[in-house]
KEVEXDREN-830060 format. One record per residue (C-alpha): residue in three letters; x negated, y, z negated. Coordinates in steps of 0.1 Angstrom, whole numbers, plus 5000, padded with zeros to 4 digits. Layout:
ALAXYZ
...
END
This chain:
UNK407716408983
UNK407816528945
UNK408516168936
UNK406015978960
UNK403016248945
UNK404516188912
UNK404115788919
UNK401115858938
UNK399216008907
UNK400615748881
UNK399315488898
UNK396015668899
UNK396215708863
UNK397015318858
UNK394515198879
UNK391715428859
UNK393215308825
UNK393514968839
UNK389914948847
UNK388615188811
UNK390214918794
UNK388714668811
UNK385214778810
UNK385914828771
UNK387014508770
UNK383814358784
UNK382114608760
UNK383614478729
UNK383014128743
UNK379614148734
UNK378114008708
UNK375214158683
UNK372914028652
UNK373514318628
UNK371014128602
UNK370413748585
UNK369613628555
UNK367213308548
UNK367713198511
UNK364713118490
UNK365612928462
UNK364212968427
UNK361012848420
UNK362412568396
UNK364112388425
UNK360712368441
UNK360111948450
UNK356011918452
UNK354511588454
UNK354611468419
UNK358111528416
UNK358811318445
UNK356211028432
UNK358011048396
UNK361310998416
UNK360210728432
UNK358610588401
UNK362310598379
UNK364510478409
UNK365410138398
UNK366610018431
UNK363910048452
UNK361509768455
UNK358209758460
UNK358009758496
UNK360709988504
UNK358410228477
UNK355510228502
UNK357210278533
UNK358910588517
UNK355910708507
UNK354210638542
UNK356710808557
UNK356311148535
UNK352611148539
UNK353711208580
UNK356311418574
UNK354511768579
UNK356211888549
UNK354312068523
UNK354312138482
UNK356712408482
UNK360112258499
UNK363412288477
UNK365912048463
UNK368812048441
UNK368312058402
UNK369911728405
UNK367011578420
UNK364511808402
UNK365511708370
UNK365311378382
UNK369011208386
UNK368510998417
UNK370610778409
UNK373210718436
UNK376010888414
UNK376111238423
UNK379111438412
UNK381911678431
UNK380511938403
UNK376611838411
UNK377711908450
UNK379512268441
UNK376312348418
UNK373912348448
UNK376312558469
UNK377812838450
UNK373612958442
UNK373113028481
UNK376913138489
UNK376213388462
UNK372413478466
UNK372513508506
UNK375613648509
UNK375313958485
UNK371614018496
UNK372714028539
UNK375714308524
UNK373014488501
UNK370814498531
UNK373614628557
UNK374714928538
UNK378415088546
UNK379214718551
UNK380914448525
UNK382714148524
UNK385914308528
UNK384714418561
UNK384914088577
UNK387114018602
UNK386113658608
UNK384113408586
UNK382413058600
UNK380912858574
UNK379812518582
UNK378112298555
UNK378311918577
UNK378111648546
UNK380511808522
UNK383811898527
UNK386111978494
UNK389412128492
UNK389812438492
UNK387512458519
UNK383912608509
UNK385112888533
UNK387912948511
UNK385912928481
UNK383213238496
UNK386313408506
UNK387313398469
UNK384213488452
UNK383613808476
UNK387113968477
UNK387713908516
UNK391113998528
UNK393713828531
UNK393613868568
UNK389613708575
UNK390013448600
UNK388213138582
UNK386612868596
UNK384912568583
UNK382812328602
UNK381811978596
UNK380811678603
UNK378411818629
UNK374711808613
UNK372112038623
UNK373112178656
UNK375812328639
UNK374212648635
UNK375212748673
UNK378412558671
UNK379212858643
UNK377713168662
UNK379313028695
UNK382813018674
UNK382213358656
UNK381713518689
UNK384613368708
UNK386713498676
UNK385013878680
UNK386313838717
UNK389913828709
UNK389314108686
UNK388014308714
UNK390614598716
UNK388914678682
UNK384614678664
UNK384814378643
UNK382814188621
UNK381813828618
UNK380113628590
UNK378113328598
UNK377113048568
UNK374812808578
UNK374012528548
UNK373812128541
UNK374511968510
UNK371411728501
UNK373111598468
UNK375611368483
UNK373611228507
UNK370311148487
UNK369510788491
UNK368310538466
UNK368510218482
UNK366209958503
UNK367310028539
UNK364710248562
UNK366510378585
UNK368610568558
UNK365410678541
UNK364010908563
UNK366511198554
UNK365411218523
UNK361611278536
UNK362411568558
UNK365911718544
UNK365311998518
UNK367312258501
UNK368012598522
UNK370812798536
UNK371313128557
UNK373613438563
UNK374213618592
UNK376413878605
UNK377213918638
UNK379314228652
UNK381214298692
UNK380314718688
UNK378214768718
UNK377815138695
UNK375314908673
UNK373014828701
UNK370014988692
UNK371015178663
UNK371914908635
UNK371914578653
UNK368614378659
UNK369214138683
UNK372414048711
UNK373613718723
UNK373413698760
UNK374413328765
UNK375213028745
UNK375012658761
UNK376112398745
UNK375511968752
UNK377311678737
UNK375811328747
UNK378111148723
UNK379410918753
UNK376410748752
UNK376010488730
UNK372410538714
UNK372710918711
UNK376010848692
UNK373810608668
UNK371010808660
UNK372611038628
UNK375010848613
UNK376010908574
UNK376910538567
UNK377210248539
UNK374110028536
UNK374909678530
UNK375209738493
UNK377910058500
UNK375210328487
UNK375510628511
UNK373210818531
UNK372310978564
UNK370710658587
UNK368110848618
UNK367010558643
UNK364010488659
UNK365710638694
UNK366510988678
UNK363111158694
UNK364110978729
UNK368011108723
UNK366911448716
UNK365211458749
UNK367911338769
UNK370311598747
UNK367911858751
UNK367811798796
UNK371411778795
UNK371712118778
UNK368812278801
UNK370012218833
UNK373312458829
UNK370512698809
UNK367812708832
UNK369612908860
UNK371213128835
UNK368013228822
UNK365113198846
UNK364513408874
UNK365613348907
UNK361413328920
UNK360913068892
UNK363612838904
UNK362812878940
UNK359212788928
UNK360412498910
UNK362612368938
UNK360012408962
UNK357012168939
UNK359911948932
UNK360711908970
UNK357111888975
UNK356011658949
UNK359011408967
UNK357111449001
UNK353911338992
UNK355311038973
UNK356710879009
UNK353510979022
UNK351610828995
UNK349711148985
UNK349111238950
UNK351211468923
UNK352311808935
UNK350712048908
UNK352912308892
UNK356312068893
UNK357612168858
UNK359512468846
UNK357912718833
UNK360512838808
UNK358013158796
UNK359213308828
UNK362813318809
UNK361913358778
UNK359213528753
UNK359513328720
UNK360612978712
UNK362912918678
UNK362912528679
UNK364912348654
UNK362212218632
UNK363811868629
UNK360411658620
UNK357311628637
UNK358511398662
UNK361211588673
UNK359111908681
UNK355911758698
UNK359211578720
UNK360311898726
UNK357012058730
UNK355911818758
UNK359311848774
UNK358912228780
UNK355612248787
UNK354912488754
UNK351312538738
UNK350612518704
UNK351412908693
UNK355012858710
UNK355812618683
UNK353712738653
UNK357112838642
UNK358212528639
UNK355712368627
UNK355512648601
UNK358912618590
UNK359212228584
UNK355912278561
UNK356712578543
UNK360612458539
UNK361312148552
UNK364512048576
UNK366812258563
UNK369512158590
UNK371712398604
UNK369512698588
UNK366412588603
UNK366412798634
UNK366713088610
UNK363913018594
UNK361712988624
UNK363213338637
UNK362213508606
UNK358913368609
UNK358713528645
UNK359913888625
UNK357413838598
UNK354413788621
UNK355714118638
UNK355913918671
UNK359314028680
UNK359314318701
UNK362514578722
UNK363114358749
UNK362014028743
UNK364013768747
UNK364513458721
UNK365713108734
UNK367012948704
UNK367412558704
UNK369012338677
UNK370011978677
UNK372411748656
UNK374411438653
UNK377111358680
UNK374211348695
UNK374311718707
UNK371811998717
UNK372812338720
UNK371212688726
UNK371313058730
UNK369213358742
UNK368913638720
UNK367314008731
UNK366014188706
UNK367514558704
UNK366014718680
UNK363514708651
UNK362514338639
UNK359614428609
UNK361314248577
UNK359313968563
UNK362713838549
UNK361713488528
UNK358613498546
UNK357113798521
UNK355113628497
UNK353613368518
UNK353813468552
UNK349913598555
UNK348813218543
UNK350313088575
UNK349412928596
UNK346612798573
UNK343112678591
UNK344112358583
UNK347612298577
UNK347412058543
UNK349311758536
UNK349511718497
UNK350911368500
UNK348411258524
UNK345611358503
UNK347111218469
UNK348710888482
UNK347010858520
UNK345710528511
UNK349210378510
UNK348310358549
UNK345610098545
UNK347909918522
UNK346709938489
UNK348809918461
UNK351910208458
END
């Protein structure tokens, strides 16, 4: 009898450590936003209008014609005078021959610069710290990896887990953060630490020849990078961290064969390289952005708003065989799901797409819109940008939930929901403009110095 109570009460014992170790496992599976970094660049790298123009004006390879268009384009851009790009272009050598060294000198700036400031501003924390580290820079590649080489300049250990992603444009971003925290999960017996680098490389992809398609990057894609560091201590909720992931979704169209076409880094006929966007991108980024919302929507709305939605949808079918008119009220309404919007600010296009798509208003993509004029696309950063616009404005309150949207070649769209925890005040890049936006009128300096290039007048 001894033995049998003696069994009896072990087995007790393993089923409670059984199930403590399971709920600390789910515990440690979570995944929290301990702080980011947006870089600002220095003010010499800034690209206004006349530094475009006098670009234009030296390139030797672009015609006349192709001259215009470029600067058509621009003047519809929704960029403004303060984007960035590399001292390469800023001092003016367009010329199709950029370097390994040239591509290295507009990295190691923003590894250093956003890197040391996200550590300065988590204090008890440094780069030895890191458990895992996800970098991904999509256009350029070198070996040792660029996640090697921020390993190596910060003193990580020799044990970091290092990733490095490319290849996979803008929606990258969550690509990285989806990666970090699947890594965090297999470190869940123990509080780890993730480090997430989100950059492009403009210099290797800055195109100087005749072709439009390939053009167009170099009217929206501007110089900017970000840091963030993510952590699985549930400990941190509400004490350090500000924000934690509660889902990630993630949609690859590349099956199809015009959302594989629509970013392509190619040869034009005369092998210059560049980034080629077709005239189908806004359309793909609409079918992208359905595919991904229809395994989001019942993850994140409420159970009254899909009932609502099924019942207009069923509706709105019923009074079509009857001949009747429109059922009112047959969209989702995502604001049921979510407070704020952080839309990748791809280019004008792609956000009134998205806009109409979701049924937003104007304020839910100011962001946005604020973001691609203050800094341009600054691809898989982008999103980061537009969140610290939110936390600048002061918008971002305990309990409010973020979905988070970011697109990029493939053609893919992927997302994430983010609840802020704790205190979101830090202007961040934002500080010394952020009361100037958004402006009563948002101005477009290449509009008002070269507008009349629409009526076609000269170049």
């Amino acid at each position: 009898m001894e033995l049998i109570a003696l069994l009896l009460v072990l087995l007790v014992v393993a089923a409670a450590y059984s199930a403590s170790a399971a709920a600390s496992h789910r515990r440690r599976s979570r995944c929290f936003l301990l702080d980011y970094v947006c870089y600002k660049p220095p003010d010499d790298l800034k690209f206004p209008t006349e530094t475009m123009r006098a670009l234009l004006d030296r390139s030797e390879r672009l015609d006349g014609p192709a001259r215009r268009f470029l600067l058509r384009v621009v003047v519809r851009s929704g960029l403004g005078e303060h984007t960035y790009a590399p001292r390469t272009l800023v001092a003016g050598r367009a010329d199709g021959r950029a370097t390994h060294q040239d591509c290295l000198d507009e990295m190691d700036p923003f590894f250093h610069g956003a890197v040391e400031e996200l550590f300065a501003r988590t204090p008890g924390l440094g780069p030895r710290d890191v458990d895992v580290l996800v970098v991904n820079v999509s256009t350029f590649h070198p070996a040792p990896s660029l996640a090697s080489r921020i390993a190596r300049a910060h003193g990580m250990r020799d044990d970091v887990a290092a990733y490095n992603l490319s290849g996979m444009g803008c929606g990258a971003v969550l690509v990285a953060v989806d990666l970090a925290r699947n890594a965090l999960r297999a470190r869940s017996t123990r509080p780890a630490l993730a480090l997430v680098v989100s950059a492009e490389c403009i210099v290797p992809n800055w195109y100087v020849g005749n072709d439009r398609s390939m053009m167009l990057g170099s009217c929206l894609f501007r110089c900017g990078g970000a840091a963030v560091l993510l952590a699985n201590d549930p400990a941190l909720r509400g004490r350090r961290a500000k924000m934690e992931l509660r889902l990630v979704e993630r949609a690859t169209v590349a099956a199809d064969d015009d959302a594989h076409g629509a970013i392509v880094q190619r040869e034009d006929d005369e092998g210059r390289v560049g980034i080629s966007l077709s005239r189908s991108l806004p359309k793909v980024a609409v079918a992208a952005f359905a595919a991904n919302m229809r395994r989001l929507v019942p993850r994140v709305l409420p159970a009254t708003e899909l009932v609502r939605f099924a019942a207009a949808v069923a509706c709105r079918k019923l009074l079509r065989r009857r001949g009747g008119g429109a059922a009112t009220g047959s969209k989702i309404n995502f604001k049921a799901g979510a407070d704020h919007f952080c839309l990748h600010p791809g280019g004008v296009a792609v956000i009134d797409a998205v806009k109409r798509s979701m049924g937003l208003e104007e304020r839910d993509v100011e962001p946005s819109r604020m973001t691609l004029h203050r800094w341009g696309n600054t691809s898989a950063s982008s999103v980061w940008y537009v969140l610290s616009y939110m936390e600048a404005k002061g918008w971002l309150k305990v309990g409010d939930r973020v979905l988070m949207v970011a697109f990029g070649s493939g053609f893919k769209c992927n997302s994430c929901v983010w609840e802020v925890t704790g205190d979101m005040a830090d202007k961040g890049a934002w500080a010394h403009c952020i009361d100037s936006y958004p402006p009563e009128r948002l101005a477009n300096p290449y509009m008002e110095k070269y507008g009349y290039i629409n009526g076609g007048q000269g170049d």
